[in-house]
N, C-alpha and C positions, 0 to 999 in steps of 0.2 A: 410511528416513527419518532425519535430522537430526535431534540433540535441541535439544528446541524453548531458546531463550535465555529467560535470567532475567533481573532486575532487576540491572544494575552488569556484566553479561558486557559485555566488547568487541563492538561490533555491527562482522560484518563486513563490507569494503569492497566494491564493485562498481561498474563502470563499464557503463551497459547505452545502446542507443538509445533517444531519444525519440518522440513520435508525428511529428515532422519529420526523425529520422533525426539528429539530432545528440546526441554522448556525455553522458552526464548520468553524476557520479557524487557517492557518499554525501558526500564531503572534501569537494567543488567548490562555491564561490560561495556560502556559508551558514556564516555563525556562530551564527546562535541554533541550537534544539533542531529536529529532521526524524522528521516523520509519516511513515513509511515503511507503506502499506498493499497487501496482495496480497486481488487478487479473480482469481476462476476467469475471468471470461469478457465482453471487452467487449461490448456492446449487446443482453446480457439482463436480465429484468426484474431480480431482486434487486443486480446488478452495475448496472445503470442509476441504482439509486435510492439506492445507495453513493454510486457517482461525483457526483450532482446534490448530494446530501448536505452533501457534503466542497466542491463548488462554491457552494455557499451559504453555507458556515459560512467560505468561503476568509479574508475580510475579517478574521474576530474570530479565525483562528488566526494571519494574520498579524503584524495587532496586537499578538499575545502572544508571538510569536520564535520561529512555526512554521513550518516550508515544506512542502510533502504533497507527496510522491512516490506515482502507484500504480503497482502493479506486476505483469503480468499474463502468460500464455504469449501471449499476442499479438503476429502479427505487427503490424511500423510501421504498414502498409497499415492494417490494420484497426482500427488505436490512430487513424490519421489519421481516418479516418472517425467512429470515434468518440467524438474530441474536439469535430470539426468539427459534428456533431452534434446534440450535446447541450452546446455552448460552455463546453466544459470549460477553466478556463486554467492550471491545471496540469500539470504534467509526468508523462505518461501512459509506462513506459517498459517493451519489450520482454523478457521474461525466458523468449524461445521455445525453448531447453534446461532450463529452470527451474532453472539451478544457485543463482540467490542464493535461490529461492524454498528450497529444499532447504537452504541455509547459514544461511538463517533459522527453518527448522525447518516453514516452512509448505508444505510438499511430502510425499504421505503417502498413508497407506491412507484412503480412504472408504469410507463406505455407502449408497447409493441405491437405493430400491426395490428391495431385496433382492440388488444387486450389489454386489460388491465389486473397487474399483477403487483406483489410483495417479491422484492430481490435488492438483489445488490447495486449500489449506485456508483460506480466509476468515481470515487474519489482521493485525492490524495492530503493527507495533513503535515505539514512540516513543527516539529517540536525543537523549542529553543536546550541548553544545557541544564534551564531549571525547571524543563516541565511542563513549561506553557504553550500555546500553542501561537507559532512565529507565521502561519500560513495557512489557511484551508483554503481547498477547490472541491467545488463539487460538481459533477456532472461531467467533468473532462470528456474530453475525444483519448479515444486510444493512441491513434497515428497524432503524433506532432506534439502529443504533450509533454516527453520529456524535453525536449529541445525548449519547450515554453518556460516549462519549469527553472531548467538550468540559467534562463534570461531573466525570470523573477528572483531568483536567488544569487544572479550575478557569477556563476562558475563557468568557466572556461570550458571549451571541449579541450 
């Protein structure tokens, strides 16, 4: 596992697919600050109620100079479906080797019902306009963390 990033590290770059299959990358098309969040698994309960979340809250992070990336081992296929879905309108993007998930440190050992496994870790990173990194959480709850989020970052509903 990647050691997880702190506050002011270099957040680093990635260029991944979209849920339509077009490059998305950290640099590209965005000056203010990028919500970069990793969930385990599109269209399960806790991952459903993230992404609706972050689709609800979309307006008052945009307002404030955010853009939300998430970012998932899912394939396109299943990101398409899943946006298409649950009318997600942001940028849902492929991480199905999980290498940025692992450069971000959110790739790892778990514990589940007494198994122990390699996956994905519920985390979210916030990146400032030059790069760095303005915020990591690791380990989040699905339920209640945009709301937490939006309180750490000070944005209005």
């Amino acid at each position: 596992m990647a050691d997880r990033l702190l506050t002011g590290d270099v957040a680093p770059g990635f260029t991944l697919k979209d849920s339509s299959g077009k490059d998305v990358s950290l640099a590209s098309g965005h000056s203010g600050s990028t919500i970069v969040y990793f969930y385990p698994a599109a269209a399960t309960p806790g991952c459903t109620k993230q992404a609706c979340d972050f689709r609800d809250s979309l307006a008052s992070f945009t307002s404030a100079g955010y853009r939300v990336l998430g970012v998932s081992p899912d394939s396109v296929d299943k990101l398409a479906a899943f946006a298409a879905n649950e009318d997600l309108s942001f940028p849902l993007l492929s991480d199905e080797d999980h290498a940025v998930a692992e450069a971000y440190g959110a790739w790892g050992e778990k514990k589940n019902y007494g198994r122990t496994y390699e996956g994905l870790i519920r985390s979210t990173v916030v990146i400032d306009p030059d790069g760095k990194v303005a915020l990591a959480q690791y380990n989040v709850r699905a339920t209640g963390h945009v709301a937490k989020l939006r309180r750490d970052l000070k944005v209005d509903a």
